[in-house]
N, CA, C and O atoms as a Maestro MAE file, in Angstrom:
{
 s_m_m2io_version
 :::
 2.0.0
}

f_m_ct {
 s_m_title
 :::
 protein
 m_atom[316] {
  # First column is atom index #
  i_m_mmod_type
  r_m_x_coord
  r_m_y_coord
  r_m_z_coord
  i_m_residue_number
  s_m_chain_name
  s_m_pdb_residue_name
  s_m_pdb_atom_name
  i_m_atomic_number
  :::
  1 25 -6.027 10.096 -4.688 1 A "UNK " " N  " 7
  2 3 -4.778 9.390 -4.724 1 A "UNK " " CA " 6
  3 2 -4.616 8.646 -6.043 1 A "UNK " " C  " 6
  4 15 -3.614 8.525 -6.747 1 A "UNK " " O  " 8
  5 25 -5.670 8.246 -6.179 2 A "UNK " " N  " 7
  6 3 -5.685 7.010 -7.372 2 A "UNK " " CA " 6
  7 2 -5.027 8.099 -9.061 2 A "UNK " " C  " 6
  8 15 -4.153 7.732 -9.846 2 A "UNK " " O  " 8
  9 25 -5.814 9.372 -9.112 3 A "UNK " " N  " 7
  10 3 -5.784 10.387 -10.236 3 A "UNK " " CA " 6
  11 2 -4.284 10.990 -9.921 3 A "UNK " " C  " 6
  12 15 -3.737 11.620 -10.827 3 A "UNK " " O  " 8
  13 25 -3.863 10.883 -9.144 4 A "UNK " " N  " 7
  14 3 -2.529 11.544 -8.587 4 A "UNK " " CA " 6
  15 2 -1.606 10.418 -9.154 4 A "UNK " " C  " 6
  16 15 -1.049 10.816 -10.177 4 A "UNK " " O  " 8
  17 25 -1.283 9.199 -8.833 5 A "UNK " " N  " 7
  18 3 -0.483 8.080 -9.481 5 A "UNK " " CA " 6
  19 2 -0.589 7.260 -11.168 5 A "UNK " " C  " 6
  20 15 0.142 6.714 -11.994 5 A "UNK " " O  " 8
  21 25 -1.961 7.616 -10.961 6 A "UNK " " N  " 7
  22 3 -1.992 7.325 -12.252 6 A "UNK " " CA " 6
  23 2 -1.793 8.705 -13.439 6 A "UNK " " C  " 6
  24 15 -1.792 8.324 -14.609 6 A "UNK " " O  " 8
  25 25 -1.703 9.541 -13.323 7 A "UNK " " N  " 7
  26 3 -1.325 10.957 -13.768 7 A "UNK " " CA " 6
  27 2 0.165 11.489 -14.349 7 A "UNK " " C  " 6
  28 15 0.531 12.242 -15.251 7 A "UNK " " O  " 8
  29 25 0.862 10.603 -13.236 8 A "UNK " " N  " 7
  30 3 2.217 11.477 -12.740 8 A "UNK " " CA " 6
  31 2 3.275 10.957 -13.692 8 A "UNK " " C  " 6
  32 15 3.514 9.755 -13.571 8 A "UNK " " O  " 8
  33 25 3.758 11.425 -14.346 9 A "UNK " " N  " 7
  34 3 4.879 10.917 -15.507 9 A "UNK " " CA " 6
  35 2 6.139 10.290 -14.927 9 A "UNK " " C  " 6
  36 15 6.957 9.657 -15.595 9 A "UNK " " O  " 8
  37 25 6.239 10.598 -13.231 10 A "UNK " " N  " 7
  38 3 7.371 10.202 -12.595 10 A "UNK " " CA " 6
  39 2 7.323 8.848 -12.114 10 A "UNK " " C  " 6
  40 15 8.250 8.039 -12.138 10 A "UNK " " O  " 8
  41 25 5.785 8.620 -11.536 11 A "UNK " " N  " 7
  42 3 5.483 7.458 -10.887 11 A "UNK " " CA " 6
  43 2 5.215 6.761 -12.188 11 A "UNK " " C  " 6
  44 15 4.511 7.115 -13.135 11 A "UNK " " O  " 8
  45 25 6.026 5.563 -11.989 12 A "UNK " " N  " 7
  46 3 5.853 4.277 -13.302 12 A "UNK " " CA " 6
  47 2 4.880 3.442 -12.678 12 A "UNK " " C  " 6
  48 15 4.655 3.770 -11.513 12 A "UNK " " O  " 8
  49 25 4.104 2.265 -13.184 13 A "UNK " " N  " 7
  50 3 3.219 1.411 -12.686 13 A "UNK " " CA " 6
  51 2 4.090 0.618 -11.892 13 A "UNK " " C  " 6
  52 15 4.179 0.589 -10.664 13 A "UNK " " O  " 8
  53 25 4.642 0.057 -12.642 14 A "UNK " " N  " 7
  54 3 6.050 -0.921 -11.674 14 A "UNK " " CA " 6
  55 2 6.085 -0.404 -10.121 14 A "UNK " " C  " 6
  56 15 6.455 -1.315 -9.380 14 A "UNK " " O  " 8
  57 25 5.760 0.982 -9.339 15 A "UNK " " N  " 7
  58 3 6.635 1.482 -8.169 15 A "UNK " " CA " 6
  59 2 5.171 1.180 -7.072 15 A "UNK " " C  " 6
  60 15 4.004 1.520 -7.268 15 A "UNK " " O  " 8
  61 25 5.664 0.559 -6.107 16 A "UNK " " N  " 7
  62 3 4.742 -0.036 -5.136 16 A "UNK " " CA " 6
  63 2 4.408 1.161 -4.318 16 A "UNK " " C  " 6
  64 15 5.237 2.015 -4.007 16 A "UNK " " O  " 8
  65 25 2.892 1.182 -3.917 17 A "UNK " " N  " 7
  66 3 2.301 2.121 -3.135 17 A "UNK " " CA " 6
  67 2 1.672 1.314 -1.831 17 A "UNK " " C  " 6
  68 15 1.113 0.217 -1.813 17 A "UNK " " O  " 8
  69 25 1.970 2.274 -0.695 18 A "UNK " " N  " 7
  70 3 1.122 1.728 -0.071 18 A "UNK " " CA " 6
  71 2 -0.010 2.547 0.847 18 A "UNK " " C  " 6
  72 15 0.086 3.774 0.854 18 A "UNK " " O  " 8
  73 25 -0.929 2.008 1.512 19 A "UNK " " N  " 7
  74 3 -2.136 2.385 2.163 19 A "UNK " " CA " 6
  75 2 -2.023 2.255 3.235 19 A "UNK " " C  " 6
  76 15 -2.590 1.233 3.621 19 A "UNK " " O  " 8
  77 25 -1.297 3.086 4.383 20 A "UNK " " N  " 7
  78 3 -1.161 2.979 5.912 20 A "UNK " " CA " 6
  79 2 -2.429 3.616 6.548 20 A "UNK " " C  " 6
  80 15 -2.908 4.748 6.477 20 A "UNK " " O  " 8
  81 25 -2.864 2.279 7.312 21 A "UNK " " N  " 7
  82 3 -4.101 2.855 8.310 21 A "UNK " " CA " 6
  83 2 -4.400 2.012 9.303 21 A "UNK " " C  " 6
  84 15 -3.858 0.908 9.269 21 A "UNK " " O  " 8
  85 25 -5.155 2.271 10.206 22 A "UNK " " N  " 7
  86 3 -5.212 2.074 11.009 22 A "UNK " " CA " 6
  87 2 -5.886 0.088 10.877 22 A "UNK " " C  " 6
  88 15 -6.643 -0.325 9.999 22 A "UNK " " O  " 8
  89 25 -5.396 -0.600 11.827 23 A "UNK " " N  " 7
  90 3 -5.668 -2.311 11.121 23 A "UNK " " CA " 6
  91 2 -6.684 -2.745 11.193 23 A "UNK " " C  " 6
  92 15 -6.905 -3.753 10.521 23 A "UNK " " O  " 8
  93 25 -8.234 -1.938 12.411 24 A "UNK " " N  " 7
  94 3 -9.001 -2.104 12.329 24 A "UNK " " CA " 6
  95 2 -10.184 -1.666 10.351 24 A "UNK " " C  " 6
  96 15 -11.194 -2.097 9.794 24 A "UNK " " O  " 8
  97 25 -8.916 -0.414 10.057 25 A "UNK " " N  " 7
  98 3 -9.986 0.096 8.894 25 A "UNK " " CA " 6
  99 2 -9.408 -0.551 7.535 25 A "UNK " " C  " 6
  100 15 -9.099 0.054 6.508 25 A "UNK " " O  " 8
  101 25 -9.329 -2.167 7.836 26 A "UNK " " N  " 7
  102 3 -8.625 -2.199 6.633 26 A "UNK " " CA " 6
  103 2 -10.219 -3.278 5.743 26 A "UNK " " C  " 6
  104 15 -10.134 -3.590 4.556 26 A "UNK " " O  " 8
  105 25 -11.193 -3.576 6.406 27 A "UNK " " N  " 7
  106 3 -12.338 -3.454 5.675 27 A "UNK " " CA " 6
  107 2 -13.018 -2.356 5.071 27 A "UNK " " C  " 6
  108 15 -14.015 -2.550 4.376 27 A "UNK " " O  " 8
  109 25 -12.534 -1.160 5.292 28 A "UNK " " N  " 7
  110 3 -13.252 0.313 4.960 28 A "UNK " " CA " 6
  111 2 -12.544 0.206 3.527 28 A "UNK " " C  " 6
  112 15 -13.103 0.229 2.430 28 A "UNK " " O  " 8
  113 25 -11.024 0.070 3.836 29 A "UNK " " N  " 7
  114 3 -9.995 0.659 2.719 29 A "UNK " " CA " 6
  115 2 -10.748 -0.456 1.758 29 A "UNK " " C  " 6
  116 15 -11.506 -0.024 0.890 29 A "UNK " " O  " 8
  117 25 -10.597 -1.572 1.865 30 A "UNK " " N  " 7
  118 3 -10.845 -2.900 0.942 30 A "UNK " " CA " 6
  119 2 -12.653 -1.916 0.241 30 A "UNK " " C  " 6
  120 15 -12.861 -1.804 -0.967 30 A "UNK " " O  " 8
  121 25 -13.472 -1.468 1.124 31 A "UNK " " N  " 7
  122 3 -14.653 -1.558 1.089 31 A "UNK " " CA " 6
  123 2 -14.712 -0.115 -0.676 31 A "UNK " " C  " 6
  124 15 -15.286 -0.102 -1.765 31 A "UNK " " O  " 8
  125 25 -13.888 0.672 -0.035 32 A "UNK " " N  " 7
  126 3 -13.098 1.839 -0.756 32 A "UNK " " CA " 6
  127 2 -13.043 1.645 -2.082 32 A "UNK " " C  " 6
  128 15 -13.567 2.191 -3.053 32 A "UNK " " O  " 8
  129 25 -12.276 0.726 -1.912 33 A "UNK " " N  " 7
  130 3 -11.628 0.771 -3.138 33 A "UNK " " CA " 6
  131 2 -11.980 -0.245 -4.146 33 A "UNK " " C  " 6
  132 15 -11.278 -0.534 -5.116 33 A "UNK " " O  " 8
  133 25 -13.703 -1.030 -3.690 34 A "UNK " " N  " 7
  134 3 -14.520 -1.799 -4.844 34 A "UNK " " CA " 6
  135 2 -15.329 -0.556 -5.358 34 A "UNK " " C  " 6
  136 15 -16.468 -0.797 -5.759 34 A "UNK " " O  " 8
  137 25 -14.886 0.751 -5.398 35 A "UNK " " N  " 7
  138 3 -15.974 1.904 -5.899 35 A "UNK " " CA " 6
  139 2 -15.629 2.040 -6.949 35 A "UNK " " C  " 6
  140 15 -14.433 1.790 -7.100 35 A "UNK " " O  " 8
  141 25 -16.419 2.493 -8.249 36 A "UNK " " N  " 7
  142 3 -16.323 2.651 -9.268 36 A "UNK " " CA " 6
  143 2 -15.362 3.773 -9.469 36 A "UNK " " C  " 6
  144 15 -14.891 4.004 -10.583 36 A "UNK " " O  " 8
  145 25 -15.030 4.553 -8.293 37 A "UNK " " N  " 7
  146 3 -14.004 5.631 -8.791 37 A "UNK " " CA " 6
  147 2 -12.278 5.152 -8.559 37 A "UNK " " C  " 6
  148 15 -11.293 5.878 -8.699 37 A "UNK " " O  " 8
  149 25 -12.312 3.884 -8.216 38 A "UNK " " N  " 7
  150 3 -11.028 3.213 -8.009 38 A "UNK " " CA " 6
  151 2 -11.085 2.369 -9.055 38 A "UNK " " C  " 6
  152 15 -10.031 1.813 -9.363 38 A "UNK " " O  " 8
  153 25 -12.067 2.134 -9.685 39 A "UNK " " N  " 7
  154 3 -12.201 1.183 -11.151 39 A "UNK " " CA " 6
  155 2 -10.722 0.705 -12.036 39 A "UNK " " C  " 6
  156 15 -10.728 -0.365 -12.644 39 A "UNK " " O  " 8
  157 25 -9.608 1.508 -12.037 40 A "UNK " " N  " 7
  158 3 -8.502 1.257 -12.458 40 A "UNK " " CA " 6
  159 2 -6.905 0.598 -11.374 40 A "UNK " " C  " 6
  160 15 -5.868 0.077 -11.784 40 A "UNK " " O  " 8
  161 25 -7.279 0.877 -10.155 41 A "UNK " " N  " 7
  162 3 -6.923 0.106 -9.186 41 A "UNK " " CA " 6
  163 2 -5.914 -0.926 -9.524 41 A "UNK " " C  " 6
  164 15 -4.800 -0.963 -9.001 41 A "UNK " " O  " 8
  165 25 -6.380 -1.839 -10.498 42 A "UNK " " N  " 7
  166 3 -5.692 -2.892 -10.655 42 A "UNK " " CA " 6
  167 2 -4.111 -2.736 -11.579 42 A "UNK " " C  " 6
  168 15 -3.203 -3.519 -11.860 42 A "UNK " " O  " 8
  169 25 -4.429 -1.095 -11.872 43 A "UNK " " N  " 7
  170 3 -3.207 -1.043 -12.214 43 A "UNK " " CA " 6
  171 2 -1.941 -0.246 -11.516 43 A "UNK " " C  " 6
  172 15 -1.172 0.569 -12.026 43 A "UNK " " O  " 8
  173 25 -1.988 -0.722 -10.285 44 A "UNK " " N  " 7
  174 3 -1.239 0.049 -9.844 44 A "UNK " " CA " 6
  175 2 -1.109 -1.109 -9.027 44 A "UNK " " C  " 6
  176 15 -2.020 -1.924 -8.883 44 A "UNK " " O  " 8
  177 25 0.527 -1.233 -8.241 45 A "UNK " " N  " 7
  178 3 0.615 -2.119 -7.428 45 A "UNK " " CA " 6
  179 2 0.576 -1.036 -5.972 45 A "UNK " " C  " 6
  180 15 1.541 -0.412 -5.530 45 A "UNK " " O  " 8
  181 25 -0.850 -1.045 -5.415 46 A "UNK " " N  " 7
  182 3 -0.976 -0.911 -3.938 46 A "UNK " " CA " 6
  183 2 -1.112 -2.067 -3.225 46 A "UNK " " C  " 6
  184 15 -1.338 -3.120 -3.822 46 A "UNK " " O  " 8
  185 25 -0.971 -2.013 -1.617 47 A "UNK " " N  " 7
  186 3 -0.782 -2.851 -0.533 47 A "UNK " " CA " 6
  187 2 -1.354 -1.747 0.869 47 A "UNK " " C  " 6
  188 15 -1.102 -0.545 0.964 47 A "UNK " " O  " 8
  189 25 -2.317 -2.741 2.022 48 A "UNK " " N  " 7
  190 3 -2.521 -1.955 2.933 48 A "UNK " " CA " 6
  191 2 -1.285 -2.417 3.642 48 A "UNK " " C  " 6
  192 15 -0.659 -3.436 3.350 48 A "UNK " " O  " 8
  193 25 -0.950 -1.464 4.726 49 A "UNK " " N  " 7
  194 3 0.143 -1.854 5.664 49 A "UNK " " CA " 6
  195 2 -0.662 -1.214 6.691 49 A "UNK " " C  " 6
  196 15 -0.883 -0.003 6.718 49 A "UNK " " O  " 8
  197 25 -1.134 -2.133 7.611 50 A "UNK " " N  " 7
  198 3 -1.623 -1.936 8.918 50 A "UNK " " CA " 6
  199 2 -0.717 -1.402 9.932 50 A "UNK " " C  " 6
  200 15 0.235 -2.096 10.290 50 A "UNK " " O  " 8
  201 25 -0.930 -0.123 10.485 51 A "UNK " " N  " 7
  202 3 -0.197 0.378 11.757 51 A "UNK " " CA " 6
  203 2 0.568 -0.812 12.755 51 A "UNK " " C  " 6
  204 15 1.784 -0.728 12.928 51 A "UNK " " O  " 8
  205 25 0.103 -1.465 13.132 52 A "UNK " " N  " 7
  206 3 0.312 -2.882 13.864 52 A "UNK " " CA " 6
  207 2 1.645 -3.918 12.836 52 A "UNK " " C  " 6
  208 15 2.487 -4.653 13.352 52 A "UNK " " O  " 8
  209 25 1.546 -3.776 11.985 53 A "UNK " " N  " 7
  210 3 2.821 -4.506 11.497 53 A "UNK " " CA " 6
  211 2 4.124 -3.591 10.919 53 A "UNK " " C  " 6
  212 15 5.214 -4.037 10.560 53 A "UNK " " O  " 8
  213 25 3.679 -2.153 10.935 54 A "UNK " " N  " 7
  214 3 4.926 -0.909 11.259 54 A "UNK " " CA " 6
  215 2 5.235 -1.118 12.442 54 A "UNK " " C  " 6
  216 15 6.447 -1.142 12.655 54 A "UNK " " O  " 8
  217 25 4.292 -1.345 13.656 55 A "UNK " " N  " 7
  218 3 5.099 -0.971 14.699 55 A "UNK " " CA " 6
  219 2 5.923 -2.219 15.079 55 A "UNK " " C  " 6
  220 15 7.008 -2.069 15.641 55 A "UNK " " O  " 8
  221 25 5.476 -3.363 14.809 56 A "UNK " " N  " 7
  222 3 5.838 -4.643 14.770 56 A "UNK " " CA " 6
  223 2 7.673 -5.005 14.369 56 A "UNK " " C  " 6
  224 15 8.662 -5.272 15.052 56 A "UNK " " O  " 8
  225 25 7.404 -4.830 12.922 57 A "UNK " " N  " 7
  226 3 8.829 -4.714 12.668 57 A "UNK " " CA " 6
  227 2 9.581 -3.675 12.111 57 A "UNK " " C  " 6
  228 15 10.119 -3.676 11.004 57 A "UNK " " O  " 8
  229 25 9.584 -2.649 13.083 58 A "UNK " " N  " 7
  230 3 9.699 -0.974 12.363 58 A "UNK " " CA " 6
  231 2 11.469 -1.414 12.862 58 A "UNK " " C  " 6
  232 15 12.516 -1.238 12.239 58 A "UNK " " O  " 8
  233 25 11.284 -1.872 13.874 59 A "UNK " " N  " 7
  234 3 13.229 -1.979 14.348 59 A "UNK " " CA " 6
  235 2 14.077 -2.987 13.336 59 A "UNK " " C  " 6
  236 15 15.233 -2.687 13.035 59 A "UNK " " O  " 8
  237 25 13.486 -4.133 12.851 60 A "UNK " " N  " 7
  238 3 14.386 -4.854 12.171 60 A "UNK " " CA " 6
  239 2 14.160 -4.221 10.583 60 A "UNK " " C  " 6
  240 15 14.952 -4.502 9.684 60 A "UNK " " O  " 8
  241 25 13.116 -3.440 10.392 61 A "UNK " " N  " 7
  242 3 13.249 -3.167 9.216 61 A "UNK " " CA " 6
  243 2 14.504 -1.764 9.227 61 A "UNK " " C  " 6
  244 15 15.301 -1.411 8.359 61 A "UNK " " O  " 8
  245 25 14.294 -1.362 10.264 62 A "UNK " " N  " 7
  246 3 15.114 -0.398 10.238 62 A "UNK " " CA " 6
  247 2 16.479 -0.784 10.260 62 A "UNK " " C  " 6
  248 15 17.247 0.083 9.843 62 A "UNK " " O  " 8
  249 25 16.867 -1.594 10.544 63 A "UNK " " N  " 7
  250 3 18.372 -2.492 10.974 63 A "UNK " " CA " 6
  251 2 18.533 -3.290 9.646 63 A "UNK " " C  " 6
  252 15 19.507 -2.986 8.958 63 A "UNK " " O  " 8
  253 25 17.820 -4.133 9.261 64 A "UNK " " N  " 7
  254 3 18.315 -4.908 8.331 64 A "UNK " " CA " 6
  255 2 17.909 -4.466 6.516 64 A "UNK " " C  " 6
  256 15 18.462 -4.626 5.428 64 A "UNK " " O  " 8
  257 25 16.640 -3.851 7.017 65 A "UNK " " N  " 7
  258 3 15.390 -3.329 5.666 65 A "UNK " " CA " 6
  259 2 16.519 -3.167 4.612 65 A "UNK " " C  " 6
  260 15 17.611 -3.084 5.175 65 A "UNK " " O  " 8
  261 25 16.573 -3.119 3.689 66 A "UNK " " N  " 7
  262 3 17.011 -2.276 2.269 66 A "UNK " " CA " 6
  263 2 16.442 -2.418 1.147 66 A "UNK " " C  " 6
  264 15 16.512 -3.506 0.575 66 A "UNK " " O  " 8
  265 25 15.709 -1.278 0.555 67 A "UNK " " N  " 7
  266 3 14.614 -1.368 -0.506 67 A "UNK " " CA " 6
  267 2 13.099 -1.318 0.330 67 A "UNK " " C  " 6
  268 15 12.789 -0.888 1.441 67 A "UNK " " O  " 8
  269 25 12.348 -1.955 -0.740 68 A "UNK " " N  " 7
  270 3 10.817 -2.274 -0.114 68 A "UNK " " CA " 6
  271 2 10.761 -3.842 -0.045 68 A "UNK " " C  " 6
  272 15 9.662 -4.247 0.334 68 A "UNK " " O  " 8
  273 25 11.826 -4.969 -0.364 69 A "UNK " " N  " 7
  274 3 11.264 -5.985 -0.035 69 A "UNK " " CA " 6
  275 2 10.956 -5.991 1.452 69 A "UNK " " C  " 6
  276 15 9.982 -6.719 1.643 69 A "UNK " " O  " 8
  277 25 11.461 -5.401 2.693 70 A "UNK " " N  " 7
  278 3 10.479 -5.783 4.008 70 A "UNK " " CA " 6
  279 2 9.787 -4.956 3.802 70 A "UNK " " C  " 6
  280 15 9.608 -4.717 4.997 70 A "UNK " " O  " 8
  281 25 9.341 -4.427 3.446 71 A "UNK " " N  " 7
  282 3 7.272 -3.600 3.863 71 A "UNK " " CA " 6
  283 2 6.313 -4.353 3.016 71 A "UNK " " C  " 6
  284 15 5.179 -4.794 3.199 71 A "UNK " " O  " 8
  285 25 7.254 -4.350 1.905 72 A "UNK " " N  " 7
  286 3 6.013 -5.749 0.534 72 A "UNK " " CA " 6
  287 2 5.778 -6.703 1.672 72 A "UNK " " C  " 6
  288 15 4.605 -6.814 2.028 72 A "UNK " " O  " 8
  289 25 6.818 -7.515 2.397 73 A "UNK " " N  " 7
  290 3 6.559 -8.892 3.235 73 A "UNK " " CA " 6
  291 2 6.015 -8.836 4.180 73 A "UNK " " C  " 6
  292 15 5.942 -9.808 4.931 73 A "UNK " " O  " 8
  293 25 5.289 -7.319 4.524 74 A "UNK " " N  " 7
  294 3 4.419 -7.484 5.711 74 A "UNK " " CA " 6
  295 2 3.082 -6.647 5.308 74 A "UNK " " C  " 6
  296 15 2.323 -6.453 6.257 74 A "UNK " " O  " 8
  297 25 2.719 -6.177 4.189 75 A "UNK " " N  " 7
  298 3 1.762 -5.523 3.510 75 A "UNK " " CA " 6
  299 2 1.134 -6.543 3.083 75 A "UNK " " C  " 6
  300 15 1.631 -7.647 2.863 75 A "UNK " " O  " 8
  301 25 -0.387 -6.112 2.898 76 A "UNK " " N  " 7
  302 3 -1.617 -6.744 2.220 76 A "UNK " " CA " 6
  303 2 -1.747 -6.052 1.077 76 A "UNK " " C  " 6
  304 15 -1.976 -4.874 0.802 76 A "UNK " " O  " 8
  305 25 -1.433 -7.646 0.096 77 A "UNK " " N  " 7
  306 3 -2.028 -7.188 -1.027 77 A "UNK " " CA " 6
  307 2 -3.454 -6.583 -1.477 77 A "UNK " " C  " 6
  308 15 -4.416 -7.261 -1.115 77 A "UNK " " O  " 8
  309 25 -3.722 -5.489 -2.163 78 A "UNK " " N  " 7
  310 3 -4.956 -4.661 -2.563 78 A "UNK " " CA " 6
  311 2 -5.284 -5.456 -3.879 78 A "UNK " " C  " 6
  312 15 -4.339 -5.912 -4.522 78 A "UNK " " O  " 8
  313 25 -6.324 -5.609 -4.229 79 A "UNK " " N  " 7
  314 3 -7.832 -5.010 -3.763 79 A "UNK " " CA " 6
  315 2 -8.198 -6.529 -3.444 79 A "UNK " " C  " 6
  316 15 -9.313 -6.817 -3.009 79 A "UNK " " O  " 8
  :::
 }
 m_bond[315] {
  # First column is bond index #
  i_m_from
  i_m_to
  i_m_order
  :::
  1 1 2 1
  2 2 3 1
  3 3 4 2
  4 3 5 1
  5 5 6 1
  6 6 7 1
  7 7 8 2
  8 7 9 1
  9 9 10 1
  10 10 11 1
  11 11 12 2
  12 11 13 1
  13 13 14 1
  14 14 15 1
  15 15 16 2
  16 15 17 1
  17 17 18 1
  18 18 19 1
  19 19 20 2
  20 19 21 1
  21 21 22 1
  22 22 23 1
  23 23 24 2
  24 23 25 1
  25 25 26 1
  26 26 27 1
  27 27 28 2
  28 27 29 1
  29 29 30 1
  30 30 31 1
  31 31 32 2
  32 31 33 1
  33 33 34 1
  34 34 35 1
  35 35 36 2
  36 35 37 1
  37 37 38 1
  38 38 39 1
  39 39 40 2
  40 39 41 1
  41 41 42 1
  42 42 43 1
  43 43 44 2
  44 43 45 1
  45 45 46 1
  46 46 47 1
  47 47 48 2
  48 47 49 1
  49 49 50 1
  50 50 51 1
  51 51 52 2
  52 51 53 1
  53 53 54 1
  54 54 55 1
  55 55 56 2
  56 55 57 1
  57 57 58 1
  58 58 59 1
  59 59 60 2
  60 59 61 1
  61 61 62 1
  62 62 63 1
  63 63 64 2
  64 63 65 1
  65 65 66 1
  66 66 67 1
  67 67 68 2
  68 67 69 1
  69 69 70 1
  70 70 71 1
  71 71 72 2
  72 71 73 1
  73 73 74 1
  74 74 75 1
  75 75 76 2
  76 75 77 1
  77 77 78 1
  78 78 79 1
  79 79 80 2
  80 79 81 1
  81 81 82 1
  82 82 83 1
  83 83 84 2
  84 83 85 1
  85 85 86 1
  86 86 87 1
  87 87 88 2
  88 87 89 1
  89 89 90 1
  90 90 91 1
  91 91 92 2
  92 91 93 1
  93 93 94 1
  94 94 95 1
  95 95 96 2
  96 95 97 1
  97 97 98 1
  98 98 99 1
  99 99 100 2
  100 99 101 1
  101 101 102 1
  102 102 103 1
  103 103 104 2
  104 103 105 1
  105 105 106 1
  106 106 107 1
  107 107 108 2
  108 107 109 1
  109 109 110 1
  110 110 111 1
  111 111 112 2
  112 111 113 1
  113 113 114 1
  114 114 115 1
  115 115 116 2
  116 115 117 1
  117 117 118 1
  118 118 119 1
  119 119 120 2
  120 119 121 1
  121 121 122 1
  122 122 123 1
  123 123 124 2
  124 123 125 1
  125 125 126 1
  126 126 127 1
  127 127 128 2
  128 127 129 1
  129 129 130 1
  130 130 131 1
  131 131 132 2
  132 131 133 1
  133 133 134 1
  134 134 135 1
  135 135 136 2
  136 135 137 1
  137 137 138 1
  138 138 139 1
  139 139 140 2
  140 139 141 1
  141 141 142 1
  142 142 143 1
  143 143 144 2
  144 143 145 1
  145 145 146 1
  146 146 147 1
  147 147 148 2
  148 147 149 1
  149 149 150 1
  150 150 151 1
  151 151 152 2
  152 151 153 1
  153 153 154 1
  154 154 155 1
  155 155 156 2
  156 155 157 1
  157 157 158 1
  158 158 159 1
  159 159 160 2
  160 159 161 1
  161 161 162 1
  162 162 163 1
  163 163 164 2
  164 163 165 1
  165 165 166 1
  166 166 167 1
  167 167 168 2
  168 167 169 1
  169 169 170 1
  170 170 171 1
  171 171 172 2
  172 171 173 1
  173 173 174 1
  174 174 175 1
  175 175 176 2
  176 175 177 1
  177 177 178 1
  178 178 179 1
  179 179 180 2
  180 179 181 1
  181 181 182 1
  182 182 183 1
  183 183 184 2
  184 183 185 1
  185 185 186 1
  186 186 187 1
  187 187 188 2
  188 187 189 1
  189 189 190 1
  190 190 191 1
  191 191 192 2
  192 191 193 1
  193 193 194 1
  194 194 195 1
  195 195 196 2
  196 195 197 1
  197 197 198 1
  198 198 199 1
  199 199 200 2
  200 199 201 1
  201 201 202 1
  202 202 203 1
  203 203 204 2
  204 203 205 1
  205 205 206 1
  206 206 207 1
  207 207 208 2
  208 207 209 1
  209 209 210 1
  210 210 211 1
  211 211 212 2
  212 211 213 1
  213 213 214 1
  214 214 215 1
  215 215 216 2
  216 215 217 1
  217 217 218 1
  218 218 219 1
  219 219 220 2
  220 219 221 1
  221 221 222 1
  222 222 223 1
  223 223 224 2
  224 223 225 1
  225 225 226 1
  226 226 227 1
  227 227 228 2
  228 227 229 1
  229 229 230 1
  230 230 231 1
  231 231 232 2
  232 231 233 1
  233 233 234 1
  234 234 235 1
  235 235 236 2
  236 235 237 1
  237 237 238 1
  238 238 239 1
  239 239 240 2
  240 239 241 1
  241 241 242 1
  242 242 243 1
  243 243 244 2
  244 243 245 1
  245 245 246 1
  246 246 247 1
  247 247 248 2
  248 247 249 1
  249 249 250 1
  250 250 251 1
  251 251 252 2
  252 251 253 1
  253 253 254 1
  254 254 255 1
  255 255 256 2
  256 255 257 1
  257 257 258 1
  258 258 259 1
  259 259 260 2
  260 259 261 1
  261 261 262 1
  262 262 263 1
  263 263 264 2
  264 263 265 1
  265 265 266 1
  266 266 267 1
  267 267 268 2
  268 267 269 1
  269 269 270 1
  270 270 271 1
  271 271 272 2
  272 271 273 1
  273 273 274 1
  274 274 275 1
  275 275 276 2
  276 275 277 1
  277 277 278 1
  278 278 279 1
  279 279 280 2
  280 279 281 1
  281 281 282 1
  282 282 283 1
  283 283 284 2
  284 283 285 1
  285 285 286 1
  286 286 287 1
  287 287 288 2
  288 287 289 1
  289 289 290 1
  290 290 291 1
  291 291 292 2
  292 291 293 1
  293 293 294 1
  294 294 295 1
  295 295 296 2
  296 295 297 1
  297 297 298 1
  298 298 299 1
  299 299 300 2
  300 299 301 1
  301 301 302 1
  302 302 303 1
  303 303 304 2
  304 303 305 1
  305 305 306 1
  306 306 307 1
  307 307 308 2
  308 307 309 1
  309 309 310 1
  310 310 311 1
  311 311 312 2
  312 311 313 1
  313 313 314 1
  314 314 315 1
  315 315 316 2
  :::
 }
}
């Protein structure tokens, strides 16, 4: 993922990514991504979004959402 975004002439650094998984594995993802093959990480703006806060506010985001400011406001900042 990381060689895929950082690669891509389309994706700018500026464009927020995120890491949907499950909310128990969000020590794995964190655990992940202190590996030397994520070493550049910091340049990319990722966020985990735990299953549990999609399902949470999947209706008002869907009703009111426009853009990514609601998924930024319920995403964990990485790393």
């Amino acid at each position: 993922m990381l060689d895929l975004a950082l690669s891509s002439e389309n994706l700018h650094l500026s464009t927020a990514l995120f890491l949907v998984a499950p909310d128990a594995r969000e020590a794995d993802v964190r655990a992940q991504l202190r590996r030397p093959a994520f070493s550049r990480i910091g340049d990319l703006d990722i966020s985990y979004l735990p299953y549990s806060e999609l399902e949470r506010h999947q209706t008002a985001i869907a009703r009111f959402g426009s853009g990514l400011k609601a998924i930024k406001a319920i995403a964990h900042q990485l790393p």
